[in-house]
KOLMI-478853 format. One record per residue: x, y, z of N, C-alpha, C, O in turn; residue in one letter. Coordinates in steps of 0.02 Angstrom, whole numbers, plus 32768, in hexadecimal, padded with zeros to 4 digits. Example, Ala and Ser with C-alpha at 12.3 -4.5 7.8 and 13.67 -1.06 7.14 Angstrom:
BEGIN
82947EE4818682677F1F818682947F5B818682C87F5A81A7A/82827F90816282AC7FCB816582858002818A829E80398192S/
//
This chain:
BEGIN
E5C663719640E5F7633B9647E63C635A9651E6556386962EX/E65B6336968FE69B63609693E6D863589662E709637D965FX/E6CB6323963EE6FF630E9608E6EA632C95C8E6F9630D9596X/E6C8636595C0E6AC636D957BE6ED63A6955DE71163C39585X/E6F363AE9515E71563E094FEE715642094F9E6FE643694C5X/E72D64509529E724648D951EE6F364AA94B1E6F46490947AX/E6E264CB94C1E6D564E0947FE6FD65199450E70F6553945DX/E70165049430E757652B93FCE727655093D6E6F5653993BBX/E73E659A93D4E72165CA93B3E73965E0938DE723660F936CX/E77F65BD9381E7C265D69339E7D065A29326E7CD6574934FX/E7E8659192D7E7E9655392B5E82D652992CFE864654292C8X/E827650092E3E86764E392F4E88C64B392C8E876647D92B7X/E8C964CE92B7E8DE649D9282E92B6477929FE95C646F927AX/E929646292E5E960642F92FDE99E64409303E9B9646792DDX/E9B764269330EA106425932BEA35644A92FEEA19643F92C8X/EA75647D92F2EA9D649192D8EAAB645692B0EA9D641F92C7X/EAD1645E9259EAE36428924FEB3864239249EB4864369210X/EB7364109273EBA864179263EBB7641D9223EB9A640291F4X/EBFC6454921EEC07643891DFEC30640191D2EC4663D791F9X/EC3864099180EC5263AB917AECB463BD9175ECDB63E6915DX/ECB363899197ED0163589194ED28636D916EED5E63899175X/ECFC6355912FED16634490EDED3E639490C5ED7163A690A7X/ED0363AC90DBED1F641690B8ED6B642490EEEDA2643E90E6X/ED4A6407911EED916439914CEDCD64139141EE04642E913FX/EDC363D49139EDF463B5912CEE2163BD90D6EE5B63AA90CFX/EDF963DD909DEDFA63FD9065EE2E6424906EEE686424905BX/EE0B64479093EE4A64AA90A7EE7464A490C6EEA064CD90BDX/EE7E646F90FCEEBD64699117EEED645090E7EF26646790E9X/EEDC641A90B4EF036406908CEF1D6420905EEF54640E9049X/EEE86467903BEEE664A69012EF2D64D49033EF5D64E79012X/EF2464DF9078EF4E6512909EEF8E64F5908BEFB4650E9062X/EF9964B190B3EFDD648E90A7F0036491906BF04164969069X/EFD1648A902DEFE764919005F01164D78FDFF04364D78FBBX/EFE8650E8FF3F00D65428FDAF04765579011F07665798FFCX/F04365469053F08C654C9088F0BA65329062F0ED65519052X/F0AA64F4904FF0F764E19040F10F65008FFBF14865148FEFX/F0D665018FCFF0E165238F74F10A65738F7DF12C658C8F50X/F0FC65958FC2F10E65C08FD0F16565C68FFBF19165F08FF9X/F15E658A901BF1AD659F9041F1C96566900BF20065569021X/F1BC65458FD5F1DF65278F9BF1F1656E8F77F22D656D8F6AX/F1D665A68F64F1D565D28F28F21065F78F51F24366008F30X/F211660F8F9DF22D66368FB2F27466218FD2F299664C8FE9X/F28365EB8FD3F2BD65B18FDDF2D565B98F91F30A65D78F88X/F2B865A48F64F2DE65928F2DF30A65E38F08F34365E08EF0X/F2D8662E8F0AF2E066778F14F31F66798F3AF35366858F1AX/F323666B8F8CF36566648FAEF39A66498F85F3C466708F6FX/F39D660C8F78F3C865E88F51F3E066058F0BF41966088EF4X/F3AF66158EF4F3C8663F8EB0F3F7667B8EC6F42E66858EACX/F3E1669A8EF1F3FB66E88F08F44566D28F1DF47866E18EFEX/F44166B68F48F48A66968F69F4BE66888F2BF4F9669B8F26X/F49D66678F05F4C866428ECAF4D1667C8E9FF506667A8E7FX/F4B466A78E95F4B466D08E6FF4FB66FB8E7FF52A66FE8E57X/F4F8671C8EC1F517674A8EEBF558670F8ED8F58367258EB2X/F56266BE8EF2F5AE66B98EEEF5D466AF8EA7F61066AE8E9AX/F58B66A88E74F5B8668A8E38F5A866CD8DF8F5A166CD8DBBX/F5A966FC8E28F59A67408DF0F5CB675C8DE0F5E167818E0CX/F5F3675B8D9EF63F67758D87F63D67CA8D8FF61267F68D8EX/F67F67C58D97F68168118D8CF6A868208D55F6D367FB8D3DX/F69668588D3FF6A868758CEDF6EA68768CE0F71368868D0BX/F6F968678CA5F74068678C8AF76568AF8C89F74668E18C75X/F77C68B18C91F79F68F78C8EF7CE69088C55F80168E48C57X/F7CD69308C26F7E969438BE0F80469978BF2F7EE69CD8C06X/F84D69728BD7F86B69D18BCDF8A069D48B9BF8CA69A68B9AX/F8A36A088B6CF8C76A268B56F90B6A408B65F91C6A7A8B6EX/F9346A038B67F9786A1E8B9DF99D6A5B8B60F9C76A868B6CX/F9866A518B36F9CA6A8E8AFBF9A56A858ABCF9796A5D8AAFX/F9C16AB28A99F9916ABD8A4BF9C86ADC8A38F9EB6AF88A63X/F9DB6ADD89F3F9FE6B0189D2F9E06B088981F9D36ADC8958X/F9DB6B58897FF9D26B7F893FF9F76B8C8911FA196BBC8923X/FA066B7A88D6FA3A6B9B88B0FA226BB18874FA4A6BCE8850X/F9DF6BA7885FF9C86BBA8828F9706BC98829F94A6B988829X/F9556C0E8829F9126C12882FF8F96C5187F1F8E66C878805X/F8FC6C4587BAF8EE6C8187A1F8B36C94875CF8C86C75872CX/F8856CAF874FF8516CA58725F8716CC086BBF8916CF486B1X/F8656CA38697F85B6CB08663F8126CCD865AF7DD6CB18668X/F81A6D048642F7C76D2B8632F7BC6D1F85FAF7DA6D2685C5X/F7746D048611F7666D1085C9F7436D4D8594F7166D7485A5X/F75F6D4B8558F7496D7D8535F70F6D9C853BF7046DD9853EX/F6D66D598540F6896D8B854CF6636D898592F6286D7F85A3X/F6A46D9A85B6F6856DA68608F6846DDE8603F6A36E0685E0X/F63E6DE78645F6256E368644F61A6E34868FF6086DFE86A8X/F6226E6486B1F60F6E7D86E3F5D26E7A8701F5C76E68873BX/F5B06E8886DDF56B6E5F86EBF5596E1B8719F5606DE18707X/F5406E34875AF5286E12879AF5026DE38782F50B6DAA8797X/F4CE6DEE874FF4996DC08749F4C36D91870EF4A76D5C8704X/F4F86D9B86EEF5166D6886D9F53B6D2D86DAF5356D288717X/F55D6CFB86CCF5986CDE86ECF5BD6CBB86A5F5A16C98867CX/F5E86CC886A6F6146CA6865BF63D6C738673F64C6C6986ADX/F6526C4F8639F6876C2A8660F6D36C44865CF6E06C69862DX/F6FC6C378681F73D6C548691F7746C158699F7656BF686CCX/F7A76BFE867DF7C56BCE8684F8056BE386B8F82A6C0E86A0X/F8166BCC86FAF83D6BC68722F8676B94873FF8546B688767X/F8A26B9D8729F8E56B7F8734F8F86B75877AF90D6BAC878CX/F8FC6B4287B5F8FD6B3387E7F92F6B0D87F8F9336AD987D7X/F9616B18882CF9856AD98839F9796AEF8898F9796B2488B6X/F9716AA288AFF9676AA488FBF9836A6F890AF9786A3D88E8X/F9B86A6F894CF9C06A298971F9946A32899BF9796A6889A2X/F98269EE89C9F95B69E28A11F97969B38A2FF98769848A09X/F98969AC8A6CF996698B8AAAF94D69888AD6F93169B68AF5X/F93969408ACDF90169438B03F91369068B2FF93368D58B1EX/F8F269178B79F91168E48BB8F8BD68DC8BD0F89669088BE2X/F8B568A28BC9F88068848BF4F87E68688C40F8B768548C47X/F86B68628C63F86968558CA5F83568298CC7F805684E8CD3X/F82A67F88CD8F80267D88CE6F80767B78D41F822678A8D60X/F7D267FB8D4DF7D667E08DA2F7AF67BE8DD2F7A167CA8E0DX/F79B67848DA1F76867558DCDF7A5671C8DD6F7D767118DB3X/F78B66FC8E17F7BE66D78E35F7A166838E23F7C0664F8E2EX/F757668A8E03F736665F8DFEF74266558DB2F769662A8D9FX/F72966738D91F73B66688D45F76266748D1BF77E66AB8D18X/F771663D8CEBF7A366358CB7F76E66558C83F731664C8C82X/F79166788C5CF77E66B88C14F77C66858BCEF7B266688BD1X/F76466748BA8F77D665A8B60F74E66878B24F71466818B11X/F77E66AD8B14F76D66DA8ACFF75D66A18AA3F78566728AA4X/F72B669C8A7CF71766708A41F72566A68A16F76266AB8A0DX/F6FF66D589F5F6E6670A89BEF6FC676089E2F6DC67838A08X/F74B676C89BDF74E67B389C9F73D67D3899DF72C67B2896CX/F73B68168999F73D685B897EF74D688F8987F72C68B889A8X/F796689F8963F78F68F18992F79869228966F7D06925894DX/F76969518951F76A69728919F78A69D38940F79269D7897DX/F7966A0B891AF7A86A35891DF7646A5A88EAF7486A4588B7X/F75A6A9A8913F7296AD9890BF72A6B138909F7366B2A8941X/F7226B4388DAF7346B8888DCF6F26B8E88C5F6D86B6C889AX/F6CE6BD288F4F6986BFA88CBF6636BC688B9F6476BC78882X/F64F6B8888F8F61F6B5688EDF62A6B3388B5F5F96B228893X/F6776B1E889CF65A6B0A8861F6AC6AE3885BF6E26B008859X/F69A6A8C8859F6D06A6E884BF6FA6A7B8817F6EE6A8887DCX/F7446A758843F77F6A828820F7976A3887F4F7A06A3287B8X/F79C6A098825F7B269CC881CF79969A6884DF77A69C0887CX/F7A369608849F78A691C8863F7C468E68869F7E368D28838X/F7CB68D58898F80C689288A1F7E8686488C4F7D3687588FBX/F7DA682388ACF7D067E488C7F80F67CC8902F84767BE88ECX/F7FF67C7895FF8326797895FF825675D8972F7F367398979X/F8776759897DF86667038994F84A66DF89BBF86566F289EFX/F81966AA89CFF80A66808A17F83F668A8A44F87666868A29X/F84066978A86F85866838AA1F84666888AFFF81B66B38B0BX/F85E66678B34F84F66578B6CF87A66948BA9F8AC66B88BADX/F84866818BCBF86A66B78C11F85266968C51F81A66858C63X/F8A866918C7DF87366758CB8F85F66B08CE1F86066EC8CD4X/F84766828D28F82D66B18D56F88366EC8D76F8C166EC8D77X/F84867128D87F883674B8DB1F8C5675E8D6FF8FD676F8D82X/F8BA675B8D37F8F6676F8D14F8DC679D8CE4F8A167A58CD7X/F92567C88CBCF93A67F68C8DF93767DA8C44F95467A48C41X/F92267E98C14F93A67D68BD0F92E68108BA3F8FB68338BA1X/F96968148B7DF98268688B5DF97168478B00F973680E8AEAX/F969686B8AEFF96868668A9CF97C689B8A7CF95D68C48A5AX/F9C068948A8FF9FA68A78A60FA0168C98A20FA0968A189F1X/FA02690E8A0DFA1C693589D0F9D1690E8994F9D768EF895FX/F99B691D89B4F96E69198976F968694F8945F95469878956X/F97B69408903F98A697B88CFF943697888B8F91D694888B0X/F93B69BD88AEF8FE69E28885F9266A1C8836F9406A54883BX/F91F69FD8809F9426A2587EBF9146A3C87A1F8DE6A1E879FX/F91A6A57877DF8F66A5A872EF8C56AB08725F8D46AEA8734X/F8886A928708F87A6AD986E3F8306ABA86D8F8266A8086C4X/F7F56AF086E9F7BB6ACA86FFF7996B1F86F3F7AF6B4D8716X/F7636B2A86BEF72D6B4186ABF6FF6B5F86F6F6D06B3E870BX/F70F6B90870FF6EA6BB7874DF6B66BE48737F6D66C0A8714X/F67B6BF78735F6446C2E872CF6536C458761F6596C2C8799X/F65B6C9E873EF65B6CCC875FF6186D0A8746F6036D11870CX/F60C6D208767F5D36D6B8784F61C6D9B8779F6586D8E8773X/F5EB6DE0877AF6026E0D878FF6196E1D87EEF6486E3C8807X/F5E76DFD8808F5FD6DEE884DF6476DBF8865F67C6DCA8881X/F6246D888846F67A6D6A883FF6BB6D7C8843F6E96D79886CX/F6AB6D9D87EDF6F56DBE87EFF7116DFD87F7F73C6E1887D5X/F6EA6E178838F6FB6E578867F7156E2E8897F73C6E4788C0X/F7076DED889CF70D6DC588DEF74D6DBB88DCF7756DC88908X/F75D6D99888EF7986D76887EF7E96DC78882F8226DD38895X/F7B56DDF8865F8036E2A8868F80E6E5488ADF8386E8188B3X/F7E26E3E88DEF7FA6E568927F80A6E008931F82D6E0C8900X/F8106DCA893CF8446D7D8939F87B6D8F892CF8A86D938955X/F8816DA188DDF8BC6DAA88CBF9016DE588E5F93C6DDB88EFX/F8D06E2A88E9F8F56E47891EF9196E48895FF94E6E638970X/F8F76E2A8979F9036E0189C1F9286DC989D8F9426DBB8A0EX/F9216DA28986F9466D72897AF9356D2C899FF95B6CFD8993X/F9016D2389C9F8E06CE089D8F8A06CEC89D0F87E6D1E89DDX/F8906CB089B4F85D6C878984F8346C6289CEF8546C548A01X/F7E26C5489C6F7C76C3A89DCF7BC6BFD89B8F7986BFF8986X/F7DA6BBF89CCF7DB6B7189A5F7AE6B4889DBF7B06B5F8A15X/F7836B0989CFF7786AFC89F4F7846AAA89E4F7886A9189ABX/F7876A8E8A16F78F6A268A00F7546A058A16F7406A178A4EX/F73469DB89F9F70C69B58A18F713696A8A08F71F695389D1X/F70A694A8A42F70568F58A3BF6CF68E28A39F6A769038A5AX/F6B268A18A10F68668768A0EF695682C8A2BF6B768078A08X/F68268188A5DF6A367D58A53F65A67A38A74F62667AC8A94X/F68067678A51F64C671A8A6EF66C67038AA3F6A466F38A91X/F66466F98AE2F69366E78B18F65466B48B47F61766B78B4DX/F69666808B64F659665B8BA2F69766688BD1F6D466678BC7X/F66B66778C13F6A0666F8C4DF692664A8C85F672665F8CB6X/F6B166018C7CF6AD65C88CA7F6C465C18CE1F6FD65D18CF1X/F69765A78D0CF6B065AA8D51F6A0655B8D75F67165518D9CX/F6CB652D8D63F6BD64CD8D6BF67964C38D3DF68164CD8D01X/F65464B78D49F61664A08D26F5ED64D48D0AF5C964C78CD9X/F5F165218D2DF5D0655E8D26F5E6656E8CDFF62165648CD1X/F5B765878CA9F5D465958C64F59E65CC8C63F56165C78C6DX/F5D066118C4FF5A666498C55F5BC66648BEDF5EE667E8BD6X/F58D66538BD3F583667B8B94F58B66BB8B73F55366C58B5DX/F5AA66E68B65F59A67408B6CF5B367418B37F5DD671B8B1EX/F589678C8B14F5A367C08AC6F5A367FE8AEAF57668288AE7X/F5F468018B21F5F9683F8B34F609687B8AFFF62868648ACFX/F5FE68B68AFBF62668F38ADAF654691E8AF0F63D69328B26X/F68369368AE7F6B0695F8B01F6B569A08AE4F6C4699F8AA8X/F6AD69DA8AFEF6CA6A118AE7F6EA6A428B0FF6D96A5B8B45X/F73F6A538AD2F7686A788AEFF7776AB98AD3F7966ABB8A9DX/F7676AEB8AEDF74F6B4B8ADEF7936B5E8AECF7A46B728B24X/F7CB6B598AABF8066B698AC0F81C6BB48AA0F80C6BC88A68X/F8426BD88ACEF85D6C248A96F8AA6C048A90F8C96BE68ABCX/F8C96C198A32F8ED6BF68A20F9096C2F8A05F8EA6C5989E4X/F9556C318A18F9866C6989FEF9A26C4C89AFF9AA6C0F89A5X/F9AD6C778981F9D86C728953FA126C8C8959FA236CC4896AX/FA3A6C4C8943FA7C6C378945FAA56C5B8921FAAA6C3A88ECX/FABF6C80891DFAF76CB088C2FB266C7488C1FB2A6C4488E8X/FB406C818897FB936C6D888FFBBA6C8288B1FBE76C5E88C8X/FBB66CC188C0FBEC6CE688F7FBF46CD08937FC2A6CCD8953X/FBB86CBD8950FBAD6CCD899CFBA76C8089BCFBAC6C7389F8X/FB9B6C4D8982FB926BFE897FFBEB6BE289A6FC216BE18989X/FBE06BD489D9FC096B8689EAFBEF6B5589E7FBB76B4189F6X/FC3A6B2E89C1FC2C6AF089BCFC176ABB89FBFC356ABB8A31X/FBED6A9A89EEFBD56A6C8A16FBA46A838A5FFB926A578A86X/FB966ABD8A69FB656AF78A79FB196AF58A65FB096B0A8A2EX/FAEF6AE08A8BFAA06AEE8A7FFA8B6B118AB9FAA06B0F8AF3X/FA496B408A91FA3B6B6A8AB4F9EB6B608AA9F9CC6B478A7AX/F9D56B7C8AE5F9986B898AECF97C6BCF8B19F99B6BE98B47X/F9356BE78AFEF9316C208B28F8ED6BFE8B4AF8C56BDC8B2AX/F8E86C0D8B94F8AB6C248BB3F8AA6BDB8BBDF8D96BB98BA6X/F86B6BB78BE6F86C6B7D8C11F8486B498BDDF81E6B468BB1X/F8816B1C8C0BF86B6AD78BD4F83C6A968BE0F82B6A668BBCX/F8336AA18C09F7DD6A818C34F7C66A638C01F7D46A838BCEX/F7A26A288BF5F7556A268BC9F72F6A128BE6F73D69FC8C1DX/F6E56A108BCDF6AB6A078BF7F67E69BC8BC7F65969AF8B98X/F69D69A58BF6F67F694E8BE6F631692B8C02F61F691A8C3AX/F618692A8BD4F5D769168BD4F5C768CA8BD2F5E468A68BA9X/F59C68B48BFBF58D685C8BDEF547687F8BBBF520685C8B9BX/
//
């Protein structure tokens, strides 16, 4: 019969079956979804960076315009020894003025000191501590703090290292003193409120003053008065 079916000698199991709709239509919606989760993450990255770069302050600047020494000298005590591996205490008589000038060169932010501190250091080891006052700074300006007195008599441990240290000082006649600030500060810029517990430290060499050689109304300082301000 001419209409009959060839005879199939391999199992035939029909038509390819497309795949479904429903999956491809899944992954396209899957894909879309992470395009956009992706140029959202990398848009919002831009935006941060940008904002970052225009509203990022730059550091306050602290210096030591003058220092004056007129009194640096140790009372020994009876049972100090030479001895490196030791340290006794030693009571030392100190008098220091300071002139410090702040500088604030963001054009964007206003400064407001909440919580100062600016203590004085010899030989790692506080001399004294002065609380000051609150107070404000605008943008692009100077503010000096005027004849801060450090004065009195304050318990120092000394080594035998020490006080080889202290009798080539004394020879030489300037003292390594150092100042450091603590402060609570926000620095606002319209709505921008930036929080900070910057530190300051200033690595000053400090001449002693005689009686002889002292003019009146004369401060002196040796070697550079820079400090290095940290947020």
């Amino acid at each position: 019969m001419a209409d009959r079916q060839p005879y199939l000698n391999t199992n035939f199991y029909g038509p390819a079956v497309p795949p479904s709709t429903k999956a491809h239509r899944s992954r396209r919606i899957l894909c879309t979804i992470l395009k956009v989760a992706i140029s959202f993450i990398v848009g919002v990255g831009i935006l941060l960076l940008i904002l970052g770069f225009v509203y990022s302050p730059t550091k306050l600047e602290f210096n030591v315009s003058s220092a004056e020494l007129t009194q640096f000298n140790f009372t020994i005590n009876r049972n100090f020894t030479t001895n490196a591996n030791i340290r006794v205490g030693n009571p030392l008589s100190y008098k220091l003025g300071l002139n410090v000038t702040i500088r604030n060169p963001n054009k964007r932010y206003r400064v407001y000191y909440d919580i100062n501190q600016m203590g004085v250091v010899y030989k790692n080891q506080r001399l004294e501590t002065q609380w000051l006052p609150a107070f404000a700074q605008g943008t692009k300006s100077t503010v000096v703090l005027n004849s801060r007195k450090f004065e009195g008599q304050q318990l120092v441990l000394l080594g035998g290292d020490e006080f080889v240290e202290f009798n080539a000082e004394k020879s030489s006649g300037i003292y390594p003193i150092d100042v450091k600030f603590f402060f609570r500060l926000r620095m606002k810029s319209g709505t921008v409120v930036l929080k900070l517990n910057p530190t300051v430290y200033c690595g000053l060499k400090v001449p002693l003053i005689n009686g002889k050689s002292r003019r009146p109304g004369v401060m002196r300082i040796h070697a550079a008065t820079a400090c290095d301000f940290k947020f």
